[in-house]
C-alpha positions in Angstrom: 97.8 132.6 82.8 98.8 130.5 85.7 102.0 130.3 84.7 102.5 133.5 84.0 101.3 134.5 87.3 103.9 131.8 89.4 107.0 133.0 87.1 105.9 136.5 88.6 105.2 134.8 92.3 108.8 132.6 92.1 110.8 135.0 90.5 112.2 137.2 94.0 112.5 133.2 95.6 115.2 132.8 92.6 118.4 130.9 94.3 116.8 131.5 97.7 118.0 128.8 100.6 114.4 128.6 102.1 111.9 129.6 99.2 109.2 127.8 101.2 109.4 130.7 103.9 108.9 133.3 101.6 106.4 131.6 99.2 104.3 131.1 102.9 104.4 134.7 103.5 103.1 135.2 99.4 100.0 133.2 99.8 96.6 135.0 100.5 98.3 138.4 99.7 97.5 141.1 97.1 100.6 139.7 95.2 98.6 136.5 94.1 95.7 138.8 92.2 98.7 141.7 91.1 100.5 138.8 89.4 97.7 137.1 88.0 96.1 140.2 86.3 99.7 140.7 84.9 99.6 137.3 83.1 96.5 138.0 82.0 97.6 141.3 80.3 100.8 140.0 79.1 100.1 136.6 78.5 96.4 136.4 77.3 95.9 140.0 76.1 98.8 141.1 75.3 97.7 144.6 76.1 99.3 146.0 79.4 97.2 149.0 79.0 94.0 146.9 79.7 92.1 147.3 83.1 90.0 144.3 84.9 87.0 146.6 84.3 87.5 145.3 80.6 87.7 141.7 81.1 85.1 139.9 79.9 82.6 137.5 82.0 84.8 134.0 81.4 87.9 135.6 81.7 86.5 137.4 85.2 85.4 133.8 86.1 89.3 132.4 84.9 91.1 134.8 87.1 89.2 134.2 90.3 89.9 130.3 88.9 93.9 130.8 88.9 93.8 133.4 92.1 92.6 130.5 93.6 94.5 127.5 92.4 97.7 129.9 93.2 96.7 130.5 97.0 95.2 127.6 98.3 96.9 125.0 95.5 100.1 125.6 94.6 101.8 128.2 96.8 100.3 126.4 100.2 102.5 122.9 98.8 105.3 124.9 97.9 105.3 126.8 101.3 105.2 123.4 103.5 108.1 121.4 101.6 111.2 122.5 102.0 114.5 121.2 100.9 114.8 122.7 97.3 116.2 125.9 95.8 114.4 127.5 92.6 116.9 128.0 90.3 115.0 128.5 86.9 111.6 129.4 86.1 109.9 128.8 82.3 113.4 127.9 81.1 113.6 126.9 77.1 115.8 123.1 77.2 116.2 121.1 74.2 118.9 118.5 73.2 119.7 117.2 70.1 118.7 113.3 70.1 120.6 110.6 67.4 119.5 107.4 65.9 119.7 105.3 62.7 117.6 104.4 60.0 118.7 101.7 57.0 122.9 102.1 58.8 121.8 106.3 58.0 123.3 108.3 60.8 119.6 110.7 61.9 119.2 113.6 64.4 116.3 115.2 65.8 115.9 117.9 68.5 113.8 118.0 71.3 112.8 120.9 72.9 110.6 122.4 75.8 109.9 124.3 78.4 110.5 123.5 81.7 108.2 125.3 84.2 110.6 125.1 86.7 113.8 123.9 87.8 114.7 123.4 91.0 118.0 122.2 93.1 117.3 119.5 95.8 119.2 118.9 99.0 121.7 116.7 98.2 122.6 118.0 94.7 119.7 116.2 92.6 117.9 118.7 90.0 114.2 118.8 89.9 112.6 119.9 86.7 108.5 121.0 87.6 105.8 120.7 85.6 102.8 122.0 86.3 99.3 121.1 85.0 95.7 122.7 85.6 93.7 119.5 84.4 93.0 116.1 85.8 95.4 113.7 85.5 97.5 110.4 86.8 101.2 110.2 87.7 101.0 106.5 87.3 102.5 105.0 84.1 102.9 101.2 83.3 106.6 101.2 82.4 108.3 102.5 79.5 106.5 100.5 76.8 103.2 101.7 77.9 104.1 105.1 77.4 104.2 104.5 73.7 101.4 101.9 73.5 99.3 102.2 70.4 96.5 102.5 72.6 95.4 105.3 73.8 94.5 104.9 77.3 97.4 103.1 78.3 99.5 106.3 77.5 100.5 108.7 80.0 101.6 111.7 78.1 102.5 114.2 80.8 104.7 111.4 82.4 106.6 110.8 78.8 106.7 114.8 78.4 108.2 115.2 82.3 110.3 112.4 81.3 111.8 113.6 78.7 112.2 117.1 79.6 114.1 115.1 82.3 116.4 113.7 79.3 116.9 117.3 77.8 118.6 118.4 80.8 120.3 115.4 82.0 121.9 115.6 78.5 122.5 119.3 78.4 124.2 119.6 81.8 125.2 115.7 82.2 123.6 115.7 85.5 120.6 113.5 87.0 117.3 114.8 86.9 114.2 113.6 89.3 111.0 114.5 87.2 108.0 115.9 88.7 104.1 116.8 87.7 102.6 118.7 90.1 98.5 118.6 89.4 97.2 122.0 90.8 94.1 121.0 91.6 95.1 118.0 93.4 98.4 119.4 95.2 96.1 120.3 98.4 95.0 116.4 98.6 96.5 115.0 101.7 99.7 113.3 101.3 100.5 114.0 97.7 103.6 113.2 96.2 104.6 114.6 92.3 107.2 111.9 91.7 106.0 109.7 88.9 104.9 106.1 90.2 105.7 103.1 88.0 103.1 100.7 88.4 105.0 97.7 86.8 107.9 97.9 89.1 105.7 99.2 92.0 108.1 102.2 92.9 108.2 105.5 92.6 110.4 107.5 89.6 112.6 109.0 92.1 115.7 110.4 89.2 116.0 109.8 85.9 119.2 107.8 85.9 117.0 104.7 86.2 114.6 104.8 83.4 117.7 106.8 80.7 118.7 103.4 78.9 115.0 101.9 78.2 113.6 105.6 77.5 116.4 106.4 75.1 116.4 102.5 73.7 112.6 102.8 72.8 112.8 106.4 71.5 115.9 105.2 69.0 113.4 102.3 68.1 110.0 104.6 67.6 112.2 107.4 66.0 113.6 104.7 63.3 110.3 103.4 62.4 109.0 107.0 62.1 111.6 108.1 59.5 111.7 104.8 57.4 110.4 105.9 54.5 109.5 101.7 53.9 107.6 102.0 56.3 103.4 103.3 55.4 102.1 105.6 57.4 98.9 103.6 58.6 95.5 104.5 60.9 95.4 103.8 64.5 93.6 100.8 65.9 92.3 103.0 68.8 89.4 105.1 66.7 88.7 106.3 70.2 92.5 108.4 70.1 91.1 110.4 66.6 88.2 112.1 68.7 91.1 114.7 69.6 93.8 113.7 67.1 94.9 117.1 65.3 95.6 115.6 62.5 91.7 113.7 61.9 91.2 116.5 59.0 93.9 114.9 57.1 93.2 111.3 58.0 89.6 111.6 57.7 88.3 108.7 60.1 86.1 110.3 62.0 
């Protein structure tokens, strides 16, 4: 629903110089809840004819949730940074992705889509992803992003990552990934660039993590399709809690 409701928001600031001056004047305005009931319809319904004298309790309770994430979250950070043009919202990327297994030539395809996409001053594209949970934007270097353990995996820093490597492949231009936590974007002095801890910087394009992403991917990718390889449980029981696939595994 919430992003539903921002590809409403963000669509008239499409290719706009100063999207931050009319994003400000969006904010706290009957907009926000118009958009957000859209979503809802669209979206989560899929019934335009619905009215919110229909909704049930919870989803009441969700849309005041999102009105508010949307006007004192997301839409207040937007409005005070400046320097970017949107130029895509929910935009469907992929790229196809090669590698070898046994001296066998293999292909996958990744695809996603990006929230948003944005154009930096300077030239640098800015691909936007937003999330409504908790989460960290810290990540312990490449490797720890496919650790067999677990905790020591980011996952919406590998996903922002990589939907950094669709694009950069796609258009052959550099990419600086970004995760914007909604809850936390009105926390003073936040920052959505990814932070490697390891190196002790922050993931400011994607130029400088493309060899050891696409290196380990090649590596993970082979293993996964070598068919003399078994398929073998976890060590981390703690990752089968939530693992989709624990009905077929039958650990837990």
């Amino acid at each position: 629903i919430l992003h539903g409701a921002a590809e409403i928001l963000y669509s008239p600031a499409l290719g706009k110089t100063e999207p931050h001056m009319f994003l400000s004047s969006v904010a706290g305005t009957g907009k926000v809840a118009d958009a957000v009931n859209q979503a809802i319809r669209s979206n989560y319904l899929n019934d335009d004819s619905t009215t919110e004298e229909q909704y049930s309790g919870n989803l009441v309770l969700v849309k005041d949730i999102v009105i508010k994430y949307l006007n004192s979250c997301l839409l207040p950070f937007d409005s005070l940074h400046g320097g970017y043009v949107v130029e895509e919202l929910e935009k469907r990327i992929g790229c196809e992705f090669g590698f070898e297994v046994n001296g066998q030539c293999q292909r996958v395809v990744f695809s996603g889509m990006a929230d948003r996409i944005d154009r930096l001053d300077g030239g640098l594209v800015r691909v936007v992803d937003y999330k409504t949970g908790v989460g960290s934007l810290k990540f312990k270097g490449i490797e720890s992003l496919f650790s067999d353990i677990g905790a020591e995996r980011n996952a919406a820093a590998l996903q922002t990552l990589l939907y950094a490597m669709m694009i950069n492949r796609t258009d052959d231009t550099d990419v600086q990934p970004s995760l914007y936590f909604i809850r936390q974007l009105n926390g003073d002095g936040y920052s959505p660039l990814l932070e490697d801890t390891l190196s002790k910087s922050m993931v400011y394009s994607y130029s400088r993590y493309k060899q050891q992403l696409e290196d380990k991917l090649q590596v993970v990718l082979a293993e996964l399709f070598n068919t003399d390889i078994p398929f073998s449980q976890c060590e981390d029981a703690k990752t089968c809690v939530y693992c989709d696939f624990n009905t077929i595994c039958r650990r837990q």
